[in-house]
C-alpha positions in Angstrom: 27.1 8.3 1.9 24.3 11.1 1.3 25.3 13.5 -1.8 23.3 16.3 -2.9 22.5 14.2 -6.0 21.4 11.5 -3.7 19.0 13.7 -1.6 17.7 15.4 -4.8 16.7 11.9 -6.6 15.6 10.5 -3.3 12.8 14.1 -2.7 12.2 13.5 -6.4 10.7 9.9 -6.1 8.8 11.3 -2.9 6.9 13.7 -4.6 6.4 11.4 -7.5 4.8 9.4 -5.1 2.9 11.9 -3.7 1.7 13.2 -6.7 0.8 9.9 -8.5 -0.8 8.3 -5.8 -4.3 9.8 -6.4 -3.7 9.8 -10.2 -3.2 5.6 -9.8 -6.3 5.2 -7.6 -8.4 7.3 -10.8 -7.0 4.7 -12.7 -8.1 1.9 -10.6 -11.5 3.2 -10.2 -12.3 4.3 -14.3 -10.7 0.5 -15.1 -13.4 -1.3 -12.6 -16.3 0.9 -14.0 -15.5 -0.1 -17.2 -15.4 -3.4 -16.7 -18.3 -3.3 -14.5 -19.9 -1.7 -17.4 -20.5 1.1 -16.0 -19.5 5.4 -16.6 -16.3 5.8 -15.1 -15.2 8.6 -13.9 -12.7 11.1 -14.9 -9.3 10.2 -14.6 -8.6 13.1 -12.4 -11.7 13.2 -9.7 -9.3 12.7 -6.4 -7.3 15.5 -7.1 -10.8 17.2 -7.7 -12.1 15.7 -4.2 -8.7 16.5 -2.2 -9.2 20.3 -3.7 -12.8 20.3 -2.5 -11.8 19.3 0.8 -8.7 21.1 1.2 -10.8 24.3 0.8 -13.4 23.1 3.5 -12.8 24.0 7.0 -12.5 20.6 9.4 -15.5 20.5 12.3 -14.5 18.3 15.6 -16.4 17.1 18.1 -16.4 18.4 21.2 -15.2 15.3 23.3 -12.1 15.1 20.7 -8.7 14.9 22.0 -5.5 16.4 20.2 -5.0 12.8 19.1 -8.0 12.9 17.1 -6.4 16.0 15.2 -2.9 15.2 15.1 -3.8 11.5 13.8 -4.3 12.9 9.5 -0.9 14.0 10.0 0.7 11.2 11.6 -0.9 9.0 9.1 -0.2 10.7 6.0 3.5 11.4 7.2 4.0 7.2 7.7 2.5 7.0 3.8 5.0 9.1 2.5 8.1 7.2 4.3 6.8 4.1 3.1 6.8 5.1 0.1 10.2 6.9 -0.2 11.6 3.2 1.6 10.4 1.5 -1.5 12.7 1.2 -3.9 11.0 2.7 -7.0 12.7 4.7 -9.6 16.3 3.3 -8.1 17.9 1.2 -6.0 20.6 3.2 -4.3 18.5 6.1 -2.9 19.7 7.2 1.0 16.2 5.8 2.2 16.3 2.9 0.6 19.2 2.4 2.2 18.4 3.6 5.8 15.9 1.2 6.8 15.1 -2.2 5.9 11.7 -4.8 5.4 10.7 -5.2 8.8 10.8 -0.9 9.0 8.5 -1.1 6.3 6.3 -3.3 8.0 6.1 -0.9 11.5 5.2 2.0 9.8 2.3 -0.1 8.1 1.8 -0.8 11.8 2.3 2.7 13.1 -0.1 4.3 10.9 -2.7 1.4 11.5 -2.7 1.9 15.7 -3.1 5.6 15.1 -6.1 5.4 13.3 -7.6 3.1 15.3 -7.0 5.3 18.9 -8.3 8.3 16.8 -11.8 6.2 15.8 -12.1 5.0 19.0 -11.1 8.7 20.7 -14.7 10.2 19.5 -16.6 7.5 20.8 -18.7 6.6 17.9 -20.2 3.6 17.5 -19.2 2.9 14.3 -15.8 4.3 14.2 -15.3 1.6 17.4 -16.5 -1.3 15.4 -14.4 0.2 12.2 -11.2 0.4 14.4 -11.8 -3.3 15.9 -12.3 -4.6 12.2 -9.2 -2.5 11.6 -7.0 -4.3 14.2 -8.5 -8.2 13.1 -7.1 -7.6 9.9 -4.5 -6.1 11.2 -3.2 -8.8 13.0 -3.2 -11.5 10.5 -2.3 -9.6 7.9 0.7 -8.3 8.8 2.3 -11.6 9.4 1.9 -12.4 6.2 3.4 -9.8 4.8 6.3 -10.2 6.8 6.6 -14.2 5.5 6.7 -12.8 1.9 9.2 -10.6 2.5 11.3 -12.7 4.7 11.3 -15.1 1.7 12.4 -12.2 -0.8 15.1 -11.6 1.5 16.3 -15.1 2.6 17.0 -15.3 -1.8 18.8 -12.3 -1.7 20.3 -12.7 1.6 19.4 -9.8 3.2 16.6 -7.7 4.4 17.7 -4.6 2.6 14.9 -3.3 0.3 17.7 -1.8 -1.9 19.3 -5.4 -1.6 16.3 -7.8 -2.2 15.4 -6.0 -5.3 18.7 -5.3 -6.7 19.4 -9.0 -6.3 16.1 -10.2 -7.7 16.6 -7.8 -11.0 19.7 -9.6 -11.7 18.2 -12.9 -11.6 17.3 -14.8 -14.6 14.0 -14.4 -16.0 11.9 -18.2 -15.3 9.5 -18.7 -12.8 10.7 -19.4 -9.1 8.0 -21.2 -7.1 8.9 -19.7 -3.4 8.1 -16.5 -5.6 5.0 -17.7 -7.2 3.6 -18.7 -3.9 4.7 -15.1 -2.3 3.1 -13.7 -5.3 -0.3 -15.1 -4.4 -0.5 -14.2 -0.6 1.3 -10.6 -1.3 -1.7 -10.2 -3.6 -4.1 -11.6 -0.6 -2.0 -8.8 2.0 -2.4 -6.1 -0.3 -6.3 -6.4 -1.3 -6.8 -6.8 3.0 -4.6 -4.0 3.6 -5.7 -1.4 1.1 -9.6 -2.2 2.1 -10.2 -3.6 -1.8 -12.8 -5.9 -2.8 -13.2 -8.9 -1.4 -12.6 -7.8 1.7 -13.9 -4.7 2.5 -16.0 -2.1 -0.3 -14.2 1.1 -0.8 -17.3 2.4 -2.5 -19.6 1.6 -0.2 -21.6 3.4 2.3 -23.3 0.8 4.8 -22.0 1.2 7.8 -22.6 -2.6 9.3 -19.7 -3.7 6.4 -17.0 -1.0 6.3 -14.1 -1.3 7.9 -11.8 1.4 6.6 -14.3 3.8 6.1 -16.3 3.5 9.3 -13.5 4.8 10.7 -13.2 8.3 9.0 -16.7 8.8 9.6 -15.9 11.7 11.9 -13.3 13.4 9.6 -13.9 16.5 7.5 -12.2 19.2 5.6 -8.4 19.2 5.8 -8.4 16.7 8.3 -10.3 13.9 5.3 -8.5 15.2 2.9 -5.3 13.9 4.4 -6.4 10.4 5.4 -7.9 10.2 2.0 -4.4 10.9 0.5 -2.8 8.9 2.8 -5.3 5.9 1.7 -4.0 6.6 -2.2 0.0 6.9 -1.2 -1.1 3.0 1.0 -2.7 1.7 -2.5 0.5 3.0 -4.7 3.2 1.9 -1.7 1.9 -1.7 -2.1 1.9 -1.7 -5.6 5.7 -0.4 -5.9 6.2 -2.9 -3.1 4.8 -5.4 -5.2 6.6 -4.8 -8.5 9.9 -4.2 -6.8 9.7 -7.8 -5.4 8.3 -9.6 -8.1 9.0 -7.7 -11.5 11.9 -5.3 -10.1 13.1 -5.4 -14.1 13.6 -1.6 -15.4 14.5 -0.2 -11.6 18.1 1.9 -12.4 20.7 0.6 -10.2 23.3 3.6 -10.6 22.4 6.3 -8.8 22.0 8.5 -11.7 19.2 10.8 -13.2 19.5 9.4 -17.0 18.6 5.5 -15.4 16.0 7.4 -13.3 14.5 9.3 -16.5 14.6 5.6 -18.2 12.9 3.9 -15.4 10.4 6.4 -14.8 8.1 5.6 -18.1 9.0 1.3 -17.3 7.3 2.3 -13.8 4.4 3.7 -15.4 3.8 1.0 -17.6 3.6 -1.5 -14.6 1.4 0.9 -12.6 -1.0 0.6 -15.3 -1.1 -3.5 -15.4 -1.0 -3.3 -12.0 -4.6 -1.1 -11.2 -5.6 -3.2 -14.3 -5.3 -6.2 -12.7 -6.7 -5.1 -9.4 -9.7 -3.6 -11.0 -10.2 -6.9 -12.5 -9.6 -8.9 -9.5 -12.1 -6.6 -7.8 -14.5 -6.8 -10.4 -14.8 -10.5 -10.7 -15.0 -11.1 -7.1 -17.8 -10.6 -4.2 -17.3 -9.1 -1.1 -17.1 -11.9 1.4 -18.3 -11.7 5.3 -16.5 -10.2 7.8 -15.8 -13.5 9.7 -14.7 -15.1 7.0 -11.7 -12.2 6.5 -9.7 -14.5 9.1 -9.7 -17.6 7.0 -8.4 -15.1 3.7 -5.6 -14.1 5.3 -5.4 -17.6 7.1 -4.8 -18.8 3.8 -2.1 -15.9 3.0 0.3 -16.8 5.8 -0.3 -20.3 4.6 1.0 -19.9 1.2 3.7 -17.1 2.4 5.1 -19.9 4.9 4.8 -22.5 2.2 6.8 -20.3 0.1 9.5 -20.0 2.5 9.8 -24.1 2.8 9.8 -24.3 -1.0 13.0 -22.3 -1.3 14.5 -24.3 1.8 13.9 -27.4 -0.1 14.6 -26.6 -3.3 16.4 -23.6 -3.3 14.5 -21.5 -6.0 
C-alpha cells in the first residue's frame, strides 16, 4: 500500500543513489592508485567531470538518428530504477516491492541493447566492434546473474528483492556454501558487467581492447555526461545488489525513517569494503584477452549453477 511516507523514503534512497554513485566510483579509483602506488585523484573528480561536461554543448553526427540522442536518457533512466529496485536503506520500500529479480535483470538488459543500437546507429568502426563485445558479454553474463539470484530466491522462497533479503538478514550468521559459491560468480558478473579489470580497462584508451568505452566514442557534452553517470549508478547498483544478497545485515526492515537514518551510516561502511575490495581485485589482476572473456564467465555460470545443486542437496 503506497503512503506518503513510503513514497518519501523510497525518492530519498533514489537520490542517494544518484548522488553517491559518482562519490563511490572516486573512491574506487583513489583506492586502486594507491595501491598501484600511484597519485590518486581527488575524491570528488566525477562530480568535477559530470560539471565539465554538463556545461559543454553535445555535437552529433550528421547520419545520427533520434535513437542516438534519446539513448543517454534511456540509459541513465534504467540506472536509476535499478537502483531504486534494490533494496538499500530498507526492505519495505513501494519499489522494492513492485518488481522482482528477473525485472532487475531486464533493465540490465534494456539498457545494454540500447547502447549497443546507438553505437552501431553512427556507423563507427569502433563503436560496432564496442557494441558486438558489448552483446558477447552480454550474453553469458546475464545468465549467470540470473543463477545467483535464482539461488538467493529458491532459500528465501521467493523472487521478491524485498523478500530474499529480508529473509537472508534473519538468517543466522555461518557460512552457507550455495552462498559462497554465488558469492564467487556474483563477483565474476559484476567485474564483466561494470567493464572492471580483468575484463575490460576502464582507464584505458586503446581502442583494439575497450569494450565499454568504444562505444561512447561518439558522445559529448550532456549527452557523455549521462552515460558516464549512468556507468557510476551500474557500478553502485551491483554493489547494493551485492551486499543486500550476501551481507543484507544493518538493512531496516520497518518502514521507518529512524531504521533508515541507522542503516544509512552501516551502508556506508560496506560501500567502502566494497570499492576496497574491488580496487584490490583490480589491482592484483591483468587484463585478460578478449576471447578468453567467454571462458570467465563460462566459469561464473558454472559456479552459479553449482551453487544452486549445493542447496538442493544439502539444503544450506
Amino acid at each position: 500500500m503506497l503512503t506518503i511516507a513510503g513514497i518519501a523514503a523510497q525518492l530519498t534512497e533514489l537520490m542517494l543513489a544518484v548522488l553517491l554513485a559518482p562519490l563511490f566510483t572516486g573512491w574506487v579509483n583513489m583506492c586502486r592508485a594507491w595501491m598501484q602506488n600511484k597519485s590518486a585523484p581527488p575524491l570528488l573528480t566525477p562530480y568535477r567531470v559530470l560539471l565539465k561536461l554538463f556545461n559543454k554543448e553535445p555535437v552529433l553526427a550528421q547520419n545520427a538518428s533520434p535513437l542516438f540522442r534519446i539513448t543517454p536518457y534511456i540509459i541513465f533512466g534504467c540506472m536509476c530504477l535499478a537502483a531504486a529496485i534494490v533494496p538499500t536503506l530498507d526492505i519495505n520500500l513501494p519499489f522494492n516491492a513492485a518488481a522482482d529479480a528477473i525485472a532487475l535483470v531486464g533493465l540490465f538488459a534494456l539498457a545494454r541493447v540500447f547502447m549497443s543500437l546507438a553505437a552501431m546507429d553512427i556507423g563507427t568502426a569502433f563503436g560496432t566492434l564496442g557494441a558486438r563485445r558489448e552483446m558477447m558479454i552480454g550474453f553469458l553474463a546475464e545468465p549467470a546473474l540470473l543463477m545467483v539470484l535464482f539461488t538467493a530466491s529458491l532459500i528465501s522462497g521467493s523472487t521478491s528483492l524485498s523478500s530474499i533479503v529480508g529473509q537472508l538478514g534473519r538468517m543466522e550468521l555461518m557460512i552457507y556454501p550455495s552462498l559462497a559459491f554465488a558469492g564467487v560468480a556474483f563477483t565474476m558478473v559484476s567485474l564483466a558487467e561494470n567493464a572492471r579489470i580483468p575484463v575490460d580497462n576502464p582507464a584505458t584508451h586503446l581502442e583494439l581492447t575497450m569494450i565499454h568505452e568504444a562505444m561512447l566514442l561518439e558522445y559529448s557534452g550532456r549527452h557523455l555526461a549521462l552515460m558516464e553517470w549512468a556507468a557510476s549508478l551500474k557500478l553502485f547498483a551491483y554493489s547494493c545488489i551485492g551486499i543486500a544478497l550476501f551481507v543484507p545485515f544493518g538493512i531496516a526492515d520497518g518502514g521507518n525513517w529512524l531504521g533508515i537514518l541507522i542503516s544509512l551510516p552501516v551502508l556506508a561502511v560496506k560501500l567502502a569494503a566494497g570499492g576496497f575490495l574491488l580496487a584490490l581485485i583490480e589491482s592484483v589482476s591483468a587484463k585478460m584477452r578478449i576471447f578468453r572473456a567467454p571462458e570467465f564467465l563460462g566459469t561464473a555460470f558454472l559456479l552459479a549453477v553449482l551453487a544452486m545443486l549445493i542447496h538442493f542437496l544439502l539444503e544450506s
